[in-house]
N, C-alpha and C positions, 0 to 999 in steps of 0.2 A: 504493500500500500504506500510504503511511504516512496519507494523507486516510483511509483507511478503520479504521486505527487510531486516531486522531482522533475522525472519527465515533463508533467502540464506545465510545469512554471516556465520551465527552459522554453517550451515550445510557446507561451505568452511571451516570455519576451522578446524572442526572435521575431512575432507577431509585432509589437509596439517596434520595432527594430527598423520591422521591414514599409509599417506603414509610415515612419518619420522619413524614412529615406525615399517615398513616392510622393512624398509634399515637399520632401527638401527644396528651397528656392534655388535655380542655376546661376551661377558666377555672371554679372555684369560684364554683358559682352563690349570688346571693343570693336570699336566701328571707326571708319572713314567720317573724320568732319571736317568741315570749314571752322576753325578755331575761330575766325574774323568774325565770327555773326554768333556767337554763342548770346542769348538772351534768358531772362529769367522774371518771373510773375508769380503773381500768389493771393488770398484773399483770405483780409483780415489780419490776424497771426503771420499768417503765408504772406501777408501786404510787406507786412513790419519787415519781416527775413528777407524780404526780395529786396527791399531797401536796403537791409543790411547787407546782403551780399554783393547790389549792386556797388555800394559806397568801398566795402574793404576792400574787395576784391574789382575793383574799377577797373584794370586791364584783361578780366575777362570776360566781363557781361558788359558786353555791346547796346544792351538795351532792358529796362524795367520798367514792368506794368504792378502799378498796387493799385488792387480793389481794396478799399473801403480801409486803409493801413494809416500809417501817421508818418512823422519824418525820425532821421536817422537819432536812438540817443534817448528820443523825449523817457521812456522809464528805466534810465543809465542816471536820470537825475531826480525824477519825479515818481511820486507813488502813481503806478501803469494806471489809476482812474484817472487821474490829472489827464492822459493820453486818449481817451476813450470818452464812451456817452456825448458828446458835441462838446467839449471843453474845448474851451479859448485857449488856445498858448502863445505866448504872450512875446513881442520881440526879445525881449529879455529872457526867455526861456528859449531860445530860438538861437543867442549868440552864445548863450552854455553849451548848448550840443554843437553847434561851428566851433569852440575853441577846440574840441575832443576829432572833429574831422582837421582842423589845423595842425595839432600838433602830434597826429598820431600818420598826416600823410607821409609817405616813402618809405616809414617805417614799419607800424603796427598794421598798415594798411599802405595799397597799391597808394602810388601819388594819386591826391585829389585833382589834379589835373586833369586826369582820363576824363572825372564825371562829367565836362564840358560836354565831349562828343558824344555820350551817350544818348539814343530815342528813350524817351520818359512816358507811360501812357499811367495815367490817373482817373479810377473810378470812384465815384459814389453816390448813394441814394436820396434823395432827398432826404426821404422815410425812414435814413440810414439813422438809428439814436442809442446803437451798441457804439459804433466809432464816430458816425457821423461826418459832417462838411466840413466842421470846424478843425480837424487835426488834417484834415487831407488839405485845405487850403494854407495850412503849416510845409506840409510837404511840397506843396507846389510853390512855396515858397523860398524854401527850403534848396532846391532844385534852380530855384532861378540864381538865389545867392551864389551856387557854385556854377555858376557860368554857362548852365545850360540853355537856351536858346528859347524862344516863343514859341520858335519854328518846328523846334523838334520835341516840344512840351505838348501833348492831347492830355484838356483836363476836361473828363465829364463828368456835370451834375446830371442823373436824372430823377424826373417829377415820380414822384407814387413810389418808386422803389426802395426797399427795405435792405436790411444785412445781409444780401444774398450774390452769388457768382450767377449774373444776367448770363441768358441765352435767349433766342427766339426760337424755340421749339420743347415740345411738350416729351417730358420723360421722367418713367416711373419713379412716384416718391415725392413727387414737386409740390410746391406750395405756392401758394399766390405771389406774385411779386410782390406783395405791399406789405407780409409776412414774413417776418425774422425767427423763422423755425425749421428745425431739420428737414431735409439735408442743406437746407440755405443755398438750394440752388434753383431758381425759377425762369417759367419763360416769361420774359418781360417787353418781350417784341424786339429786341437788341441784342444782338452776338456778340458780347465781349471778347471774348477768344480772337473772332476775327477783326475786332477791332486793335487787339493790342496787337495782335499779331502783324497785322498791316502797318498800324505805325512802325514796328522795327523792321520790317522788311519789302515794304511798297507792296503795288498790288500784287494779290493772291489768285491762281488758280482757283476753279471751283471745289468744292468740298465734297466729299465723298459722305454721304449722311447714313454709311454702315460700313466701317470699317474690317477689317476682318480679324477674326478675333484671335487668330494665328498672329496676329502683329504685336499683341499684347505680351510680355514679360515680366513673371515674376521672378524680380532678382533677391541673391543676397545681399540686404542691405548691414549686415552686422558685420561685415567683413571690412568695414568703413567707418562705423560708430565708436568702436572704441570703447565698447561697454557702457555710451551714454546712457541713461532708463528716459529718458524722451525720449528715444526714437525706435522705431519698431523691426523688427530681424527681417523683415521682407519690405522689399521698395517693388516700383512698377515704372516699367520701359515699354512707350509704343514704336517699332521698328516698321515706317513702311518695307514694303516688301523690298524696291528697288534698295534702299541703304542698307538693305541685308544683306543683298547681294553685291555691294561694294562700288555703289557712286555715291559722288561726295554728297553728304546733306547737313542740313544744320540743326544747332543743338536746343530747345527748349528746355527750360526747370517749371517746372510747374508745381507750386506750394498750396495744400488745402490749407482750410482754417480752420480754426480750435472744432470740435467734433464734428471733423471731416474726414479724418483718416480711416483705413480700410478697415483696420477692426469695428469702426463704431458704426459706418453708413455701406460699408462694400464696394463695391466698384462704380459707387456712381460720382462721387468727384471726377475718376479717371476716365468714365466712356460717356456722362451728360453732360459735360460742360463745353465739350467741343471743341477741346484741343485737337484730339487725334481724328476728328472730321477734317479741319484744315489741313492739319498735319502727314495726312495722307496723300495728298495730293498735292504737296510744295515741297517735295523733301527735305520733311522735318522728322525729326526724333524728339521723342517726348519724354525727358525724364520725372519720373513724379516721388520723390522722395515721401517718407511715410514719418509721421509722430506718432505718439503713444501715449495712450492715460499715464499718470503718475502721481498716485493719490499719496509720497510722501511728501511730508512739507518741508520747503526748503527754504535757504534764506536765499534773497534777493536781492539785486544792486539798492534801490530804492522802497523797496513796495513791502520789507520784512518777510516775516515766515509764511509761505504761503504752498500747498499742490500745486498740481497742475492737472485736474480729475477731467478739465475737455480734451486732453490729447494737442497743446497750443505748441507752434512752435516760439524757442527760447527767445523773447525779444525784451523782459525784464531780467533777465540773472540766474534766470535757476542754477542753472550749469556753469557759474563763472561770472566772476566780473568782465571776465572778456569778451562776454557771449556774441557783442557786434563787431568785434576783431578778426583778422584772418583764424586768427588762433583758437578762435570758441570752436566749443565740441560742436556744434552742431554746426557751425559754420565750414569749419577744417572739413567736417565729414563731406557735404554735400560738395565742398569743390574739389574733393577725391575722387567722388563720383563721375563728375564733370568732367575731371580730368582721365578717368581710365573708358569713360566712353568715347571721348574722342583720341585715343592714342590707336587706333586701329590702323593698318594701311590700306586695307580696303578689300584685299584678297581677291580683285578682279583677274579675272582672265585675261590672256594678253589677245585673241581676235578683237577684229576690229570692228566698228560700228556698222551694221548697216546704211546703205546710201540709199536712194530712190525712195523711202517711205510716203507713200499715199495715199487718200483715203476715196474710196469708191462708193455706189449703189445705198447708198442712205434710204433707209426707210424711218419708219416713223422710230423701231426701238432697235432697230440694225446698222451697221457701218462696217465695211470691207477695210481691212489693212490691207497692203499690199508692200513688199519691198524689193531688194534686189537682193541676191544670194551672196554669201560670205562665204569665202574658200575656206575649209576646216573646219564647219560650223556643223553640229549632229543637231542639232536644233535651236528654238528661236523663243523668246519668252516676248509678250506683246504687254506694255502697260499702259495703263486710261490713267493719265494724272498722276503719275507716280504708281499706283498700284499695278498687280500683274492680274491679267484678265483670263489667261489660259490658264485653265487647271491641268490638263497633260500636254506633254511634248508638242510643240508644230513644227512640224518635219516639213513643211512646205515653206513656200515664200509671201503666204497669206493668210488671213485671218479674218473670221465674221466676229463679231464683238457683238453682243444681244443685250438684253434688259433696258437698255438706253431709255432717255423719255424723249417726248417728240419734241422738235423744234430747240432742242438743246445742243451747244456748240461744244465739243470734247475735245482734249489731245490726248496722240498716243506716240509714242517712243517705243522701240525694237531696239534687241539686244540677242547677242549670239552666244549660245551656250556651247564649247566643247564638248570631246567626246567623255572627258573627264567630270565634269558638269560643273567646269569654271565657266561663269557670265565673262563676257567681252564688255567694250565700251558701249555706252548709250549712244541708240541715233539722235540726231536733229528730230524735234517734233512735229509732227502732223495735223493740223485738226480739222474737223469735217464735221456740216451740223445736219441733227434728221430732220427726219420733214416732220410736217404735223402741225397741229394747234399746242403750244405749251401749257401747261396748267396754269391756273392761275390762284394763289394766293389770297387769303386777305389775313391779315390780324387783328383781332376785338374783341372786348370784352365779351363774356357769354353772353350777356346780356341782347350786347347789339347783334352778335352773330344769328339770336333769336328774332329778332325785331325787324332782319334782314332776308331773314326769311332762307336762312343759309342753316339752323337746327330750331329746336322745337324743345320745350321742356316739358319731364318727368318725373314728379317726386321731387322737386327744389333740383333737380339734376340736367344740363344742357346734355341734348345729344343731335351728332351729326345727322343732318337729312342725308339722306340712303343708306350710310354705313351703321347710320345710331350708334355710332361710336362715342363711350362717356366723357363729356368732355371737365369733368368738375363740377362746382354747384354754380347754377344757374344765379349769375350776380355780375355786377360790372365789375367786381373786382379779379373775376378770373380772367387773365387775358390768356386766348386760344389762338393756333393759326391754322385754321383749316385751308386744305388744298382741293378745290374743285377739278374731280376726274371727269364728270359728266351730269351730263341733264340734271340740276335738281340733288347731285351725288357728293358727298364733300368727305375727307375723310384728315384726322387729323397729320398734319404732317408739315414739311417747307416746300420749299420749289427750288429747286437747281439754280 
């Protein structure tokens, strides 16, 4: 009896063994980047940190977006309310945290010089009364003091919006815009993502509104922390297909805010906020670092003994007085990160690009590739916007691409795979539009969507005419975007 209780044990634990090692997160791959264009964003917490990363580390982030965040320092001096709820800060609180970027540039921190050249994008809600207008008008202040530009400052207020990371599309979990409640991310008629995005890098390709989920990586993130207890053993990488395959793309940070990290909400910071819709199709990579509860109390630069039980990243002290330093743990980790994702060299194959790419016979959801033949080529990978559209081999010199919508204008890029299945270089792109009537769009409150004669309400409930699809509670404060397919048919969704 007791050999065979023996036995069972051994064979539990090789059980627990075996199932740690099928969730084990995989090693942070490195990839091919453009160093020059690496940028960083965040909201709230994620605001604060993109600040702070932006300011220490000024020679690697080319550009920072804060949602709803404050400026660099303010709770390095002040109890982090002072920071927060609409609090005034005051010029005088405003030349304490400048003498800390003065006299820690070249050293403690990249030269302040870089932050000149930096793109800056600033969001916030009206309705915003966690952080509010008033610290973000600090930052945009803030920003100006250190030489950055009009030109390259986007500062938006908008009306009704609450503490949330804006999108204009509707996904699971969402809450009103005008509510500051989990997951704090709504559709509010306005694509943040691609608004910051676009300021650090002009205009964008269209956005791919399903990415594929093959593109998503869970890495190890503790291989970087350092043993901090802020930050969580797994992080998340979205890899379009093409930068996997070894052309150059660029690098995004992407910061949730205090009870935004995967343990508390799951994957929706990382696939509804609509990075990796942009991101797919402008060869971007999307790094998305992760926090973590931490319900001991710790002391902090300013603000005394306090947790950290939302999962916030370090922008008062937990982890250090240096927490806005090159040096802070949570700081050091994330430009680790940064840095072992872009140290790749690309691992392309040495064939060459295809020539002749062009696009034929358009119908309303169809489009012909066509190219010329590559000597040495076993086959050819076809990508729509950065992504790859063939799921097996194309052993020819052509290619149907399907699902399309109508009247919608796409590019496509060709690439030769060896017999070894190293990809070559990318062609020159292509683009070809189909035929058809395009959908069309509108965004409005449930309300009006009713009133319009576009849904109909149920039980306090709006639902789409044709698809009766739930759109939320029937009120002017949901705002919805339904896409008209047909007659009288609407169903929620965007338009290309």
């Amino acid at each position: 009896m007791k050999a065979a209780r023996v036995v069972r044990a051994v064979a539990a634990l090789a059980a627990i063994a075996i199932t740690s090692l099928a969730h084990a997160a995989a090693p942070l791959p490195k990839l091919k980047v453009d160093k020059s264009q690496t940028t960083v964003s965040g909201l709230s917490s994620g605001g604060f940190m993109a600040n702070q990363l932006g300011y220490a580390y000024a020679s690697t982030f080319k550009g920072v977006g804060v949602f709803a965040g404050g400026p660099y320092m303010c709770a390095g001096h002040s109890n982090y309310t002072a920071c927060m709820y609409n609090a005034t800060i005051s010029a005088s609180m405003l030349g304490t945290m400048q003498a800390d970027l003065n006299n820690w540039s070249g050293s403690l921190n990249d030269p302040l010089a870089n932050v000149a050249n930096q793109k800056v994008y600033l969001f916030v809600g009206t309705s915003d009364f966690t952080v509010g207008p008033n610290p973000m008008n600090a930052a945009n202040t803030q920003y100006a003091n250190n030489g950055v530009p009009a030109a390259n400052r986007s500062y938006v207020q908008r009306s009704g919006t609450a503490h949330v990371f804006p999108t204009d599309f509707d996904a699971s979990g969402n809450n009103a815009c005008s509510s500051s409640v989990s997951p704090y991310i709504s559709n509010c008629g306005y694509d943040g993502a691609k608004a910051a995005l676009t300021q650090f890098y002009g205009t964008l390709n269209p956005r791919n509104n399903a990415p594929a989920a093959a593109n998503y990586i869970e890495f190890d993130q503790a291989a970087f922390t350092n043993g901090n207890p802020g930050m969580a053993a797994s992080g998340w990488l979205y890899v379009p297909a093409n930068c996997a395959a070894g052309t150059t793309c660029r690098l995004h940070v992407a910061l949730h805010g205090c009870k935004q990290n995967h343990e508390t909400i799951g994957d929706k910071f990382i696939k509804n906020t609509g990075y990796t819709r942009w991101a797919d199709t402008n060869n971007l990579i999307v790094l998305f670092p992760q926090a973590r509860v931490d319900n001991v109390s710790r002391p902090t630069t300013a603000s005394g003994s306090v947790p950290n039980p939302n999962g916030c990243w370090d922008w008062i002290g937990w982890y250090g007085n240096n927490f806005a330093q090159k040096a802070g743990t949570q700081m050091a980790a994330i430009k680790a990160m940064v840095d072992q994702v872009s140290s790749g060299s690309g691992g392309g194959g040495s064939l060459p690009a295809p020539t002749g790419v062009g696009t034929s016979n358009p119908s309303d959801t169809t489009m012909t590739i066509a190219w010329n033949a590559v000597s040495g080529a076993a086959s050819y990978r076809v990508f729509r916007g950065g992504s790859q559209v063939n799921g097996s081999p194309v052993t020819a010199t052509s290619h149907v691409d399907t699902g399309l919508a109508p009247a919608t204008t796409y590019s496509w890029t060709v690439a030769a795979v060896d017999a070894n299945g190293a990809q070559g270089a990318m062609s020159n792109a292509a683009s070809g539009t189909t035929t058809g009537s395009a959908p069309v769009c509108y965004t409005a409150s449930n309300y009006a969507h009713t009133t319009a004669g576009r849904a109909h309400q149920s039980g306090g409930y709006a639902l789409a005419n044709g698809s009766n699809q739930n759109m939320g509670f029937w009120n002017v404060f949901v705002i919805t975007t339904l896409k008209q397919t047909g007659p009288n048919y609407y169903v929620l969704g965007t338009c290309p």
